[in-house]
N, C-alpha and C positions, 0 to 999 in steps of 0.2 A: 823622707826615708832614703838609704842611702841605695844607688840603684847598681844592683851586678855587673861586670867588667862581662860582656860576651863571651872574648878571650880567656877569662878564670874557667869557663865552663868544658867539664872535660870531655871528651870524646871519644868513642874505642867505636870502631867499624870489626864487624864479622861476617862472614860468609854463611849461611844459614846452611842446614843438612835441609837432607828431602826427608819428604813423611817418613814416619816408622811405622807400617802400618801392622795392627793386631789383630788379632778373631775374635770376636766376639765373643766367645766363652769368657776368654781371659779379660776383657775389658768390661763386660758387662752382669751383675747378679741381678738373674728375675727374681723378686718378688709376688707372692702373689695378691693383688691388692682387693680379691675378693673370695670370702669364706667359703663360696660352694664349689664342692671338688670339679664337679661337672664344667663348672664354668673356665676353671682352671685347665680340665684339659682340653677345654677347647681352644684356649687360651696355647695351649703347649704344640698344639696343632697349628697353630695360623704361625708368619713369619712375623716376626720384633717389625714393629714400628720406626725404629730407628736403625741406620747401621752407624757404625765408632773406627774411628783412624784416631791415631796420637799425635798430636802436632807436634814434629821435632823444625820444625822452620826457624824458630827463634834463637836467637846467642850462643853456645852451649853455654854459658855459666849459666843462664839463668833457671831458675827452677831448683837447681841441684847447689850451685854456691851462694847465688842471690835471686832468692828468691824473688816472684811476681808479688807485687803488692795492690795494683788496678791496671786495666786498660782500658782503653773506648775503641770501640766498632766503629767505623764511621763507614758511609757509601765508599769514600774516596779511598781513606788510609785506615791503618792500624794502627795504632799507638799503645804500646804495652810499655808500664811502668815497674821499677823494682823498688827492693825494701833501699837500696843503698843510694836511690836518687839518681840512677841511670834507667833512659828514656832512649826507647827504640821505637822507632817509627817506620814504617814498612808500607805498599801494597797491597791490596788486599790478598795479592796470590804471593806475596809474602815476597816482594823484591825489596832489599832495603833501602831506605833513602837515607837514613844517619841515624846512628845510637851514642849518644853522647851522654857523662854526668851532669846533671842540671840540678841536685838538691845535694843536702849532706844527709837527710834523714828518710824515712820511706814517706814517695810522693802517697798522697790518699787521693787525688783525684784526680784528672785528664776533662779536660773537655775543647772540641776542634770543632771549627765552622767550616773546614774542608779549605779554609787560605790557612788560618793561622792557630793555634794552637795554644791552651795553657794547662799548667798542670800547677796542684799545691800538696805542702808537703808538709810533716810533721816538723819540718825546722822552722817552720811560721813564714817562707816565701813563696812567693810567685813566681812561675818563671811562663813570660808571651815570647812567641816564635810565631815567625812564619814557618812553614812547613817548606817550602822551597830554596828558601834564601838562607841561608845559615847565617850570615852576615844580624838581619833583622832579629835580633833577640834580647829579651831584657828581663832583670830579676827586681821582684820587689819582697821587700822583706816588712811582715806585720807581726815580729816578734814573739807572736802565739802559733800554735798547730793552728795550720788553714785545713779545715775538711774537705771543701766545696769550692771550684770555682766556675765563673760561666763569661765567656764575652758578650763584650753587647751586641746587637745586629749591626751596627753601623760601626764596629772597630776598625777600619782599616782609616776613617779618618776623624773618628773621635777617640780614641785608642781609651776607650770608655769599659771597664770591664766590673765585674760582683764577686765578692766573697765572700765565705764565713768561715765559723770556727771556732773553738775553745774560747775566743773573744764573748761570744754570746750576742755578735752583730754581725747584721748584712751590711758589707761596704760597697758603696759607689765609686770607685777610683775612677779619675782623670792623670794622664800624661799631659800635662801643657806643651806647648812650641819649647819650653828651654828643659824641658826633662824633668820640670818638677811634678809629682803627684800629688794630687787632691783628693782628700776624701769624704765622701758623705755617707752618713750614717744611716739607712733604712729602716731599719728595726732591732732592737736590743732590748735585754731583760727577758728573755723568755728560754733561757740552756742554749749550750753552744748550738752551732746550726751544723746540721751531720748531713745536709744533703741540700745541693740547688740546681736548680734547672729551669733553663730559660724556653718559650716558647712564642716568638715573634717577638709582641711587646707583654706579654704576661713573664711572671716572673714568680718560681714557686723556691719555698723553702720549707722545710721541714726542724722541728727545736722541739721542748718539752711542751709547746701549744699543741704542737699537731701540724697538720699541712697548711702552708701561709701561702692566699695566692695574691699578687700585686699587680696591678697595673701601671708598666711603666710609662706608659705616655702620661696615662692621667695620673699618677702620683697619688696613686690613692689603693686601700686596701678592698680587694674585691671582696672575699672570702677565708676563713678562717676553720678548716676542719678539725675541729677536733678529735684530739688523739683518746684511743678508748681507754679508761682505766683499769684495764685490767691488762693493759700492753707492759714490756719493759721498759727500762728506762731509755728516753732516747736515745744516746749516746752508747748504748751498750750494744742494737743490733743496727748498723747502716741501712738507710731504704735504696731500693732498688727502682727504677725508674725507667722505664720503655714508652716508646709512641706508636702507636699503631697504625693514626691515619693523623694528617696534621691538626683534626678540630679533638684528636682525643687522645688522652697522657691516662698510664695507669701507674700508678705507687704498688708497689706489695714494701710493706714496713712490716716486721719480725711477724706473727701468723694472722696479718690483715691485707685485704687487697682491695686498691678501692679503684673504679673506673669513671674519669670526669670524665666530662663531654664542656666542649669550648663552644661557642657560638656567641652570633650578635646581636646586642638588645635592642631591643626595637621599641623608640616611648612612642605612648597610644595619641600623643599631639602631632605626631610625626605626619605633614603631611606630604603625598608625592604623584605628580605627575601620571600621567600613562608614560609619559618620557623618563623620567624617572628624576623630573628634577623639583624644587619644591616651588611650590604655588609665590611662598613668600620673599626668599632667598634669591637674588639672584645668582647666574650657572656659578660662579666663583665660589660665589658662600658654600652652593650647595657641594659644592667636590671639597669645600675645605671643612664643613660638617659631616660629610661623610670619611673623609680623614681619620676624623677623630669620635668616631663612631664607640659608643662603648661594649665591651667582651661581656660575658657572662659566662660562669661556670658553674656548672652544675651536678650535681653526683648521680650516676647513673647504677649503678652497683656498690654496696659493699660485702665483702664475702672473708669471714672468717675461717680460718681452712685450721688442722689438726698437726700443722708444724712450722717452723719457721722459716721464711724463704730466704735464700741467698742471692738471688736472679730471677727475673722475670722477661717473658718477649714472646709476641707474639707467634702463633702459630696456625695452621691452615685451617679450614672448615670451623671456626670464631672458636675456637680454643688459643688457652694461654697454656704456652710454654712455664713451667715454675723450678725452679732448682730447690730443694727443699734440705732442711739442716735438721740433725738433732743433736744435740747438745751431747757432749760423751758422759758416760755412765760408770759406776763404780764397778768395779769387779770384786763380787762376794770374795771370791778363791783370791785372789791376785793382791788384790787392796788398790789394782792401779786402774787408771781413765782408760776405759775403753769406747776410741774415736769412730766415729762411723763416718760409713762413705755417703756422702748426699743421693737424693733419691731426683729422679726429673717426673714432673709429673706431668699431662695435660688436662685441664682446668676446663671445664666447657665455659666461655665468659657468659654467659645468661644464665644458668641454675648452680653456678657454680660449684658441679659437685667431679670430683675425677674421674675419667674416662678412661687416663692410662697411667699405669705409674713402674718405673726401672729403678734396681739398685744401681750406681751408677761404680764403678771399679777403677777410683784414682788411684795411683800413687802418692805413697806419702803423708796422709791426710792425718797423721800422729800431730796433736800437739796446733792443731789448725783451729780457727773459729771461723762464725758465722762471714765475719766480716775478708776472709780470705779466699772466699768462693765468689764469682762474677760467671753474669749471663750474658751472652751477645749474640747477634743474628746480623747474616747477611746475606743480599738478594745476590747470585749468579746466574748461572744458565739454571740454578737451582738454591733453594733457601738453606746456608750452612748455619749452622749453631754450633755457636763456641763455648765449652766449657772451662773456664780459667780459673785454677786455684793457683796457690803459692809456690807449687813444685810440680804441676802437673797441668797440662792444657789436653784436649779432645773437642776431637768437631763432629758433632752428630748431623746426621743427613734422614730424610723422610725416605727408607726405598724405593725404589723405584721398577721398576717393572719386570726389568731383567735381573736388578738384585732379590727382589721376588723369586722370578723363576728359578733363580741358583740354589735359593734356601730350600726354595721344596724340591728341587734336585739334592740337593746335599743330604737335606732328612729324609730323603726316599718317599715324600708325597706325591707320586707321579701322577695323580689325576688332577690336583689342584695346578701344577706344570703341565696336564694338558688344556685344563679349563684355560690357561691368560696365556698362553705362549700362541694364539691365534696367528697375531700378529709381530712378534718377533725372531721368531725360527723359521725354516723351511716347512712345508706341507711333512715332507718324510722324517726330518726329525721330529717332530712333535706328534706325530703318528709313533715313533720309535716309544715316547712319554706314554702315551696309552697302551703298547703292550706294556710295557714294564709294568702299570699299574695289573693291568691282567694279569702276567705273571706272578705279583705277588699274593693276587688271590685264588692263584690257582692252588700257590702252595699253602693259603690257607684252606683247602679245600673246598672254597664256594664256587662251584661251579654255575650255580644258576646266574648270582650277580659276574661272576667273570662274562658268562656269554650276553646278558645285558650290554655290559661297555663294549665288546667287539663289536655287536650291531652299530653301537655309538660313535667305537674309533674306527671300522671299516664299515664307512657307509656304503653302498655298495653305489647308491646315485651318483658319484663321484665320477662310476666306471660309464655308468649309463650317460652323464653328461656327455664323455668325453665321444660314445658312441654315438651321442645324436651328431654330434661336431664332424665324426671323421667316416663314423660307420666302421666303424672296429674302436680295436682296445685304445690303438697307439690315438695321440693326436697332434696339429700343430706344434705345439708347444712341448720340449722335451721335458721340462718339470711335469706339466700334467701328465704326461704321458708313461715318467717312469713312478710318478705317486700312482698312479691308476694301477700300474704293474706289480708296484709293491701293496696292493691292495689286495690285490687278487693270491699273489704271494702269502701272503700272511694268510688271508683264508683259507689256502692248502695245507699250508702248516698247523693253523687252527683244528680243522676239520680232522687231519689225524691224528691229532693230540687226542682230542673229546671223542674220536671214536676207537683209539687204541688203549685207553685210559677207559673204556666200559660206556662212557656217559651219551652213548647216539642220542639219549630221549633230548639232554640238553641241547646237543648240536643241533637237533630237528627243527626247536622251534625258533634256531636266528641263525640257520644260514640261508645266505640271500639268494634266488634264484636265479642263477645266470650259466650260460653255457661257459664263460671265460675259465670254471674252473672244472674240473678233471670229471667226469661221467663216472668214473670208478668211484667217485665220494657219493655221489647219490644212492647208487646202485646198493650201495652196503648200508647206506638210511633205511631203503627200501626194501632189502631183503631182511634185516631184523625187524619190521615192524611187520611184515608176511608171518613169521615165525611169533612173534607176539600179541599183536594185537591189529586185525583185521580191520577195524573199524577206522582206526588213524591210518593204515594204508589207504582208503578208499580216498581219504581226507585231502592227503598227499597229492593220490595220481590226478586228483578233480585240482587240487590248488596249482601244481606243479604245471612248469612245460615239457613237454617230452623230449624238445630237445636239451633237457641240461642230464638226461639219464639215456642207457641203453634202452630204447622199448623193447627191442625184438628180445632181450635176455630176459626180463621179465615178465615178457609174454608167455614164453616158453617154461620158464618156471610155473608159473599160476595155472598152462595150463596143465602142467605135469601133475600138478597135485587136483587140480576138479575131477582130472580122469579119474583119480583112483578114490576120494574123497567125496562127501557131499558137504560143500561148503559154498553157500548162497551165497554169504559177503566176498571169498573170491573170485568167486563167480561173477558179482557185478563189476566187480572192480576189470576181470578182464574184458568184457564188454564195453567198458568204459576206454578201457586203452585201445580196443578196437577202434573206436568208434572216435577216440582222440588222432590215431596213428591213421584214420582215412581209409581204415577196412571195416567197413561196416557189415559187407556180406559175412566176412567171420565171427561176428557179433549174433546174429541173428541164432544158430544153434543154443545158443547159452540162454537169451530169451527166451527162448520157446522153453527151453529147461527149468528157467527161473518163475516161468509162467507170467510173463512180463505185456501186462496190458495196454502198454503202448508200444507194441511191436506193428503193425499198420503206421499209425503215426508214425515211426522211427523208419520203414521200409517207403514210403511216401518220400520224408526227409531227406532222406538220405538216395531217392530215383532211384531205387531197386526194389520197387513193387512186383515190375513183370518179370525178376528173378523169381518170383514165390510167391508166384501167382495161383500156383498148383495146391502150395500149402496154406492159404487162407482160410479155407473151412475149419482145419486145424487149428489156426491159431486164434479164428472167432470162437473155435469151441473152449478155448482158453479162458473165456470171459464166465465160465458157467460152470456150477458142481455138477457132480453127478447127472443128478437126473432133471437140472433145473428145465432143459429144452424141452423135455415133454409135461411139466408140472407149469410151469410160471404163464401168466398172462399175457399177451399177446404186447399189452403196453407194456409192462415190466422187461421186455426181452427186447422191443424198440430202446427203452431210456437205456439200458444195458451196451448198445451196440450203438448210439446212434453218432458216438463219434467218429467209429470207422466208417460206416454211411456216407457219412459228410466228406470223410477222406476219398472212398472209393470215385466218389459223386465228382469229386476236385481234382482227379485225374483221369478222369473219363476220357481224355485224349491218350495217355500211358497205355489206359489197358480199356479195350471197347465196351461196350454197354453189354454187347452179345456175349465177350468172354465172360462177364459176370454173373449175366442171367443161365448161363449154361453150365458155368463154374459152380452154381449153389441151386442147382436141379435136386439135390437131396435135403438144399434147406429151404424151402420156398419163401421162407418170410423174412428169408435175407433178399431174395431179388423182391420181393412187395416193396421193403422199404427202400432198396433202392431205386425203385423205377419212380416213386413216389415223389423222392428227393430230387431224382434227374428231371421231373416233369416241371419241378417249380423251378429249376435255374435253366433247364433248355428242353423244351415241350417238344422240338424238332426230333432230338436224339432219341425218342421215348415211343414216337412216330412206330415206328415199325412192328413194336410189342403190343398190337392190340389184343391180339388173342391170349398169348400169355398175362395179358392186366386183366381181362375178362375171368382167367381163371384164379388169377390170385386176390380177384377184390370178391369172388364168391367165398373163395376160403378164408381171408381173414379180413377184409373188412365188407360185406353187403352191402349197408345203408349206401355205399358209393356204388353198388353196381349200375344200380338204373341211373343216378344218374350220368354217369360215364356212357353207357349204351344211348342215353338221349343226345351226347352231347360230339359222338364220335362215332365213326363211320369207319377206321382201320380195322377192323376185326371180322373174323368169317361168324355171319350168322347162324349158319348151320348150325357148328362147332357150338356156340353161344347159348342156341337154344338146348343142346344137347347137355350141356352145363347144367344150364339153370332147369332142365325134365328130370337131370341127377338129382342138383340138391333141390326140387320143388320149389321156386322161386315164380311161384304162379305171377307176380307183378309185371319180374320181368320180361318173363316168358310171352304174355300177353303182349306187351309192347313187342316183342320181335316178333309173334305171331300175325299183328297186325302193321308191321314193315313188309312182310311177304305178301299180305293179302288172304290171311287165313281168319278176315273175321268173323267168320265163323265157330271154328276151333278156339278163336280168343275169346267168344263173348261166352261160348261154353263153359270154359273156362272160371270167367268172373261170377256165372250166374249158378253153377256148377258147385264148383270149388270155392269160390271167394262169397256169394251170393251179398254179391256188394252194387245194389244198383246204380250207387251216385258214380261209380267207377265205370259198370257200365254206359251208361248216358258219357260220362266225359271221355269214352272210349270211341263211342258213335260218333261223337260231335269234329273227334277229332280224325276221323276217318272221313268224314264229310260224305259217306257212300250211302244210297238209297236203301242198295241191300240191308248192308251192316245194320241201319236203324229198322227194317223188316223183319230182320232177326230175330234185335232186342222188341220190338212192338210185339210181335208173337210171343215171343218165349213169356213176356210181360205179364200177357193176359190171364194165366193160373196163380201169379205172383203178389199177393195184395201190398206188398214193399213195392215193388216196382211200379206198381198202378201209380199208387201216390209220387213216387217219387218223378214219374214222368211229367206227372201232374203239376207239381211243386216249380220242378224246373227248368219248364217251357221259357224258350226264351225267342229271340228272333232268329238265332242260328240253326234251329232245329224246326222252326213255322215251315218250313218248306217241307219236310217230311211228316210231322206230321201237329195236332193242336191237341189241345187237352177235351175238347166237346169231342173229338172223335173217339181218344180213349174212353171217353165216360160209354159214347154208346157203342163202343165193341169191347168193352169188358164183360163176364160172363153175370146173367140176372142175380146168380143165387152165389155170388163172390161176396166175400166180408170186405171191408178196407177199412180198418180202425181208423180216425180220421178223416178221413175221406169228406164230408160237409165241410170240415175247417180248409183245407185245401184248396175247392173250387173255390167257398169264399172270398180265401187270399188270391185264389189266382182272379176272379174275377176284380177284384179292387186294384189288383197288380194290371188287370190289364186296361179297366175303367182310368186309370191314374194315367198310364201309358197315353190315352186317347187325350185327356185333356192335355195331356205337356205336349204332343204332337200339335195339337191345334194352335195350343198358346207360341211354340214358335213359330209353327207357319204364319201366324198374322205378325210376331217381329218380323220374320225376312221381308212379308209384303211393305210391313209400314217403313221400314228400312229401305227396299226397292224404290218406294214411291219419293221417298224426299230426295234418293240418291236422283232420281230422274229429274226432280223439279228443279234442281241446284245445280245441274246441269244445262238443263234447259234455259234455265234465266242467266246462267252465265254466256251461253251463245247468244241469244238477244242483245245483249248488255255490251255498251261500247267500253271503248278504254279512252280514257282521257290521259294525254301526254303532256313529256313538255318538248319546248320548240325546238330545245339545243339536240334534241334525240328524232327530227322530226326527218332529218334523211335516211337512216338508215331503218325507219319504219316505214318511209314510202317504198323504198326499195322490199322490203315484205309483201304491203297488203296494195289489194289495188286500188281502195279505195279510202280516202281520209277524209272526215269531215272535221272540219277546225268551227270552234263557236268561238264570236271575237263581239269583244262587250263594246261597242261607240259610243261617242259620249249621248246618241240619242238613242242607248240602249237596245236598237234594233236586231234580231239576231241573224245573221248572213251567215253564208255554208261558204268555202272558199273550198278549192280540187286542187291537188298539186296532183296533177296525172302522172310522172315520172321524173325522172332525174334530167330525160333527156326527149322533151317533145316528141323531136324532130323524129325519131324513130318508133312512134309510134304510129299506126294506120288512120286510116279517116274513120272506119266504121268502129275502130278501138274508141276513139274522142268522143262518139254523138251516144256511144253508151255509156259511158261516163258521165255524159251531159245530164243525159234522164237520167240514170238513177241519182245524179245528186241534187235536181228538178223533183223527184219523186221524194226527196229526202226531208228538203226544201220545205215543200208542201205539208208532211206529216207533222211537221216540227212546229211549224207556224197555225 
């Protein structure tokens, strides 16, 4: 075939304009691609998905006199083709490199391996280029429209390339060394081939079969998809063709889209190494078997969608980009095609159902078909999409953060511009976002949610940061310092907006407590809710600090109105400001008014007890109605008081034991309980009150008198007896009676008044006095209780005055004593019993004496046997040692070691040592 002159091929260079850019109103029609209105305006709410610029970068003829017929996106270059066979080739950022004529009719396809370049064209040729070398170019001519064309991988020195076309075959061409071309036939008989695309050594084509994939190393047919019958005719809509990642190619052909997946087949004889080389092969074979390792492809997806695509390419988060066609439509009225503009849609690639879909606003698009729309993508500092028809190009882009915030600036979304502008604005512009949002719901009149976002956009922590940092408003850093200021700012302005505007209730519950803003703003929170509603003032001055409001002015109000008023809830409330503002003494009046039961508690608290000290009676009587202190129980009026008790008790150093007890001389049984209480935590302090305890455990509790008089010696007996002749306290009486030595008058008493023998007896016994039981023995003798009882309870303590044989015979003949036989009885077996357990231990102690002596005794007799290693420092003890030493003629000898040191002992010391161990000697033997 005859091959093109380089030199024939014609060339025109232009200088490109800059973009033309549009607004997107005018470039783009929403759609709404889902029936519920709701979803729609949410939909109208959020910002487009995409933003649209017009690319004017290319030729100016083209588009307008000669029309775009294809191009290819490639990483490196562009390459865009026209109807009339001129080919402009560019940068991606659109520098050109040369636009030259390379066909006579419109090229239909493009395809670059980033060195060299082919395109084919409805004139039936070919034309290969390098992309650099202008020099390096050549046409081949296959007489029919070529649709498709691809080079091989290894073109720069097999200058090996594929086509198809109207022919209805895929061609092999070779350039030989002398310029001739070679061709071999791939595949034929199946409609012309509308689409090829090569992929390493796979090799795919598209005809009225359906998708053809081929292996071109192995020369063999991998896979055959067939086309669905229900699709058009091949040749009527071109397939579109993207890669996504290099093991996987998606087709979308007229409303199908299928998604292969590539990989390696792996046969199950295959055997390999941990090395990775094969058992049988040696390393050569095995690198040249895996060479030729074989592909597989396999369908992963197919997804029929509801219109026809014109372009396909990937997109972010596993969605497919789609350019979608509808075929133009008759006009009832008109009679004529009315063309629509393609739609972009995204595809989720797994359920394949749409996620998003735009009208799209070309130019031109009268009189266009399917096959005049083209999709491309390319990677930058961000992913563009190209959209290229005949007369019109546009690059859509994914927003981005700041295009974002513009839109919801532009549409007056100012909360959604505060939500993302975090981190691309300043603190104080984006602060500026969220008034505006509040402002516009102020003028909708929702005050509630307007004052929600101010808590939100003037956080007030911002200010508090800045104060831990600096210890005021300002801080290091002039940004913090004037955002913290415009913080504070705005809440001034806030504050009298919603309070000049009527709405304080709202302002109450979100302005944030700090003194940084104006005390006038509080103050007017607070003097409308004085005038409204008592109960959220109370609320206030308890949540509130005092220093973000005047106190002393709303002191002075509140108490303006108690004076003339009776109103409890302001009333506590200014006790609480008291009591906040560190005047507690001013407090106390209103307590007492409020009849406020923990006023003790609160004058305790607060060290100004012995201020109102005077007034305690008073303010215990607080605790009681009417007439409770002369009606209620003695317990009921302790459990009443006993937490001031406890108090008074707890500052018994504040105010003395004496002030108390003299202070409540008109309530006695306020100083009872507390001497009570003072006795158990400090018995010392309590010391001095014997006589006043004597008279207040006569009056409110007894059962403790006696034993407190047994147990305690601080109090005037006199006084005591005097007491107890008042209230007749014959028991105790009796015991003091006989502290003095009146046991006479006491035992009168018991025998008298109480006529309690066993009282009497343990009244004598404990008198231990001759008299005292002459007394009782007298008095006794008319008494038939006390006979017996004398009787009964003879003991050894009482044997010295007197026994029960002598009451028998000085009681009177003609006396009754009921009882009386059972008595002596007991007492004789009581005292029979007595005799025998006396005697039984007297012969323990003897038999006990006796062995103690005899164990004794034989331990003195009883020598000590030693041993010899201890036998100096036993001579140096005793004076005398006798050693027994066994010979072998068992004889037994006595041996003397007289001393340590002979020489200093006497002659008459040695010859009585002699004898007695001569005397020893002898015994032994």
């Amino acid at each position: 075939m005859p091959q093109h002159n380089p030199d024939s091929i014609e060339e025109t260079h232009t200088v490109p304009n800059e973009y033309e850019k549009n607004t997107a109103p005018e470039l783009i029609h929403h759609d709404e691609y889902n029936s519920s209105e709701e979803d729609s305006d949410e939909e109208d709410d959020s910002p487009p998905k995409l933003k649209y610029t017009r690319l004017n970068k290319l030729p100016p003829n083209f588009f307008n006199k000669d029309p775009v017929s294809t191009c290819c996106i490639h990483d490196s270059y562009f390459i865009f083709a026209t109807h009339s066979g001129v080919i402009h080739i560019s940068t991606p950022d659109f520098q050109p490199i040369r636009t030259f004529k390379a066909h006579r009719a419109s090229v239909l396809s493009i395809y670059t391996d980033g060195t060299y370049f082919a395109t084919a064209s409805m004139d039936g040729t070919v034309v290969i280029g390098s992309i650099v070398d202008e020099k390096d170019i050549v046409a081949y001519n296959f007489q029919r429209p070529v649709h498709a064309v691809v080079l091989d991988k290894h073109y720069s020195t097999n200058r090996s390339f594929i086509s198809g076309g109207m022919s209805g075959k895929v061609i092999l061409s070779n350039r030989s060394w002398m310029g001739k071309r070679t061709d071999v036939v791939l595949d034929e008989g199946s409609g012309p081939i509308v689409s090829l695309e090569r992929v390493d050594d796979l090799l795919f084509w598209m005809n009225d079969k359906g998708i053809n994939i081929y292996n071109f190393s192995l020369k063999q047919m991998l896979l055959v998809v067939d086309k669905p019958e229900d699709s058009p005719r091949s040749d009527l809509y071109w397939p579109r063709v993207t890669f996504p990642d290099p093991n996987r190619i998606i087709i979308a052909w007229s409303n199908y889209i299928w998604s292969l997946k590539i990989s390696i087949k792996q046969n199950s004889d295959e055997k390999v190494t941990s090395s990775g080389m094969s058992k049988i092969l040696p390393s050569t074979a095995s690198i040249s078997f895996r060479n030729i390792q074989e592909k597989e492809v396999e369908i992963e997806h197919i997804f029929k969608v509801d219109s026809l695509i014109c372009g396909i390419t990937s997109f972010t988060d596993d969605l497919w980009m789609i350019l979608s066609y509808d075929p133009p439509t008759l006009d009832d009225t008109t009679g004529k095609l009315q063309f629509n503009n393609p739609d972009l849609k995204l595809i989720n690639s797994v359920t394949g159902e749409v996620e998003f879909e735009e009208e799209l606003g070309l130019k031109n698009v009268e009189n266009l078909g399917l096959n005049d729309f083209t999709l491309g993508s390319h990677i930058e500092t961000s992913t563009k999409y190209y959209i290229i028809s005949a007369k019109d190009a546009v690059v859509a882009q994914e927003l981005t953060l700041n295009d974002r915030l513009s839109w919801y600036l532009e549409t007056e979304e100012f909360l959604h511009a505060w939500e993302i502008s975090e981190h691309l604005v300043s603190p104080i512009k984006r602060l500026n976002y969220g008034i505006q949002y509040v402002d516009s719901l102020i003028k909708e009149d929702d005050w509630v949610s307007a004052g929600k976002y101010l808590q939100k956009f003037l956080d007030i922590k911002d200010i508090k940061d800045n104060e831990t940092r600096s210890g005021t408003i300002t801080s290091s850093s002039t940004q913090d310092d004037s955002y913290a200021k415009e913080i504070v700012n705005q809440w001034e302005i806030w504050s009298n907006i919603y309070i000049n505007s009527g709405h304080i209730i709202d302002l109450t519950d979100i302005i944030p407590i700090t003194s940084d803003l104006p005390k006038d703003i509080y103050n007017q929170i607070l003097k409308y809710w004085i005038n409204t509603n008592q109960e959220k003032l109370h609320d206030l001055i308890t949540q509130w600090d005092i220093e973000v409001y005047d106190v002393k002015q709303i002191q002075s109000q509140l108490e303006d109105i108690v004076r003339t008023e009776d109103s409890s809830q302001l009333e506590k409330s200014l006790v609480l400001l008291y009591d906040k503002s560190l005047e507690p003494a001013k407090a106390i009046p209103h307590m007492v008014h409020l009849k406020d039961h923990n006023i003790v508690e609160y004058l305790s608290k607060n060290h100004i007890l012995s201020q109102f000290i005077n007034e305690l009676p008073d303010i215990i009587s607080l605790r009681f109605d009417k007439d409770e202190l002369e009606t209620l129980p003695i317990s009921k009026i302790q459990s009443k008081i006993s937490d001031i008790v406890s108090t008074l008790v707890d500052k018994r150093l504040e105010v003395s034991p004496k002030v108390i007890v003299e202070l409540f001389s008109s309530m006695p049984f306020i100083s009872f309980f507390y001497l009570e209480k003072l006795n158990e935590i400090d018995s010392y302090l309590v010391a001095p009150f014997g006589n006043e305890r004597v008279k207040l455990y006569s009056q409110f509790k007894r059962e403790s008198l006696l034993p407190f008089l047994h147990k305690n010696t601080g109090y005037d007996i006199d006084e005591a007896i005097n007491i107890c002749e008042q209230n007749e306290y014959i028991e105790e009486l009796v015991y003091l009676l006989g502290r003095i030595g009146q046991n006479k008058k006491a035992l009168e008493l018991i025998t008298t008044r109480l006529n309690d023998p066993i009282m009497a007896i343990k009244f004598a016994k404990r008198q231990n006095d001759k008299e005292a039981w002459n007394i009782l023995l007298d008095y006794s003798m008319e008494k038939p209780d006390f006979i017996k009882a004398l009787i009964e309870n003879s003991d050894e303590s009482s044997n010295a005055y007197y026994d029960p044989i002598t009451i028998l015979k000085r009681m009177p003949k003609d006396i009754k004593v009921p009882g009386l036989n059972d008595s002596v009885i007991e007492f004789s077996k009581n005292n029979d019993l007595n005799m025998i357990l006396n005697q039984i231990i007297l012969r323990i102690i003897y038999q006990q004496s006796k062995e103690t002596s005899q164990a004794y005794k034989l331990r003195r007799l009883k020598g000590e046997e030693i041993e010899v290693d201890h036998m100096t420092n036993i001579i140096q003890t005793f004076e005398t040692i006798v050693l027994l030493r066994n010979n072998e003629n068992t004889d037994l000898q006595l041996e003397a070691n007289l001393t340590s040191d002979p020489h200093n002992m006497s002659y008459e010391t040695h010859m009585k040592k002699l004898l007695h161990l001569k005397e020893l000697q002898r015994k032994l033997t």
